[in-house]
C-alpha positions in Angstrom: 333.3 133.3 160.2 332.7 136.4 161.6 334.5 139.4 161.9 335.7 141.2 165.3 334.4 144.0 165.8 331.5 144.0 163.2 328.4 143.2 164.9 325.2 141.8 163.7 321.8 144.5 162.9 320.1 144.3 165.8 316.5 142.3 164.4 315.2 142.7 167.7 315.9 144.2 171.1 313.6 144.7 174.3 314.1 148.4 175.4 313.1 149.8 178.8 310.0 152.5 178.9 310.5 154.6 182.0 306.9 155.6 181.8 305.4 152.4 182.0 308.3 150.6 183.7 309.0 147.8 181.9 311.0 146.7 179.2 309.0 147.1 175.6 310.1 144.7 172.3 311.4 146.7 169.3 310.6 144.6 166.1 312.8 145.6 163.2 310.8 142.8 161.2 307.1 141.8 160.6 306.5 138.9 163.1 306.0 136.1 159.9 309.8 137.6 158.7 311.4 135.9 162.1 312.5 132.3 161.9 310.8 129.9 164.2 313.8 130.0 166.5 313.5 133.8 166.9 309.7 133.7 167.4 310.3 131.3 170.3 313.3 134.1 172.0 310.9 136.4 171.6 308.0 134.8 173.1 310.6 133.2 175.7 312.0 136.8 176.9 308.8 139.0 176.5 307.0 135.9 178.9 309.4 137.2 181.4 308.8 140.2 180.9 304.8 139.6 181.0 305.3 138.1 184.0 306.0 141.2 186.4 303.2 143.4 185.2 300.2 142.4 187.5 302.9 143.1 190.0 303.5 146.2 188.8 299.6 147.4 188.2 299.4 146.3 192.1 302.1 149.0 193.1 300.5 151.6 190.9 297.1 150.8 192.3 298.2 151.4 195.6 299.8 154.4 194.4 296.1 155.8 192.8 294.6 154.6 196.6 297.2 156.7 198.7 296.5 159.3 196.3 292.6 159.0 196.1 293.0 159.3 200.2 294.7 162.8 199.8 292.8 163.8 197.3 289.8 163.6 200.0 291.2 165.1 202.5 293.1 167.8 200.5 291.4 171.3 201.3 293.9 173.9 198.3 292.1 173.7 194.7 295.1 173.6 193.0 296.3 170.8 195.1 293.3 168.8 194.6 293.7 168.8 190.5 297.7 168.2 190.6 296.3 164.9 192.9 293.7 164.5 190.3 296.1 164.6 187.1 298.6 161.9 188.9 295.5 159.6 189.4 295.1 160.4 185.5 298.3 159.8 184.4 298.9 156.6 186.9 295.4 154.9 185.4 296.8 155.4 182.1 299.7 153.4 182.4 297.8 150.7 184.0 295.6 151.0 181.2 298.9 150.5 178.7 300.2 147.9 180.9 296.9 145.8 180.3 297.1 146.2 176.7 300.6 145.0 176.5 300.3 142.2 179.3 297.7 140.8 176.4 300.4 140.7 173.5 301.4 137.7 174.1 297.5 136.1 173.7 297.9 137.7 170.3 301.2 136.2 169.2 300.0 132.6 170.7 296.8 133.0 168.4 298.8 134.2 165.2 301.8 131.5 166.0 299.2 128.0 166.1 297.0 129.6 163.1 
């Protein structure tokens, strides 16, 4: 029986990134150390999760477009490269966003090995 008040260590948790915009698992455990139950709330959850990024790298590529379209009509230097280092930074979390959208491949392979 448990006790009220005395919670559980946390084994797992999903924990939102505001850079990227999505919520990101935190693994207390090597993935072999989770029961098959666990593995499958994981997996169940981060699928979810997986699930809304190509929607999200659409909004962000229309974000890089509206910029890309300033950026060539923008005359002021200065302007210009603060236009040049959002594009940057907005292509880089596309570019983590990919990587993470194929996680779940990985797990898949390592789970039916």
């Amino acid at each position: 029986m448990r006790r009220r008040g005395v919670k559980k260590p946390l084994r797992y948790q999903f924990v939102y990134d505001e850079r990227i915009g999505i919520r990101l698992p935190e693994l207390s455990l090597a993935w072999e150390e989770y029961s098959p139950g666990e593995r499958a709330d994981i997996l169940l959850e981060w699928e979810e999760i997986r699930a809304t990024i190509p929607d999200r790298i659409i909004k962000l590529e229309a974000m890089i477009n509206e910029k890309q379209t300033q950026l060539s009509e923008e005359e002021d230097f200065p302007r210009c490269c603060e236009l040049n280092t959002e594009i940057h930074e907005l292509a880089s979390i596309i570019n983590d966003l990919n990587i993470w959208f194929r996680i779940q491949q990985d797990y898949d392979t390592k789970t039916h090995q």
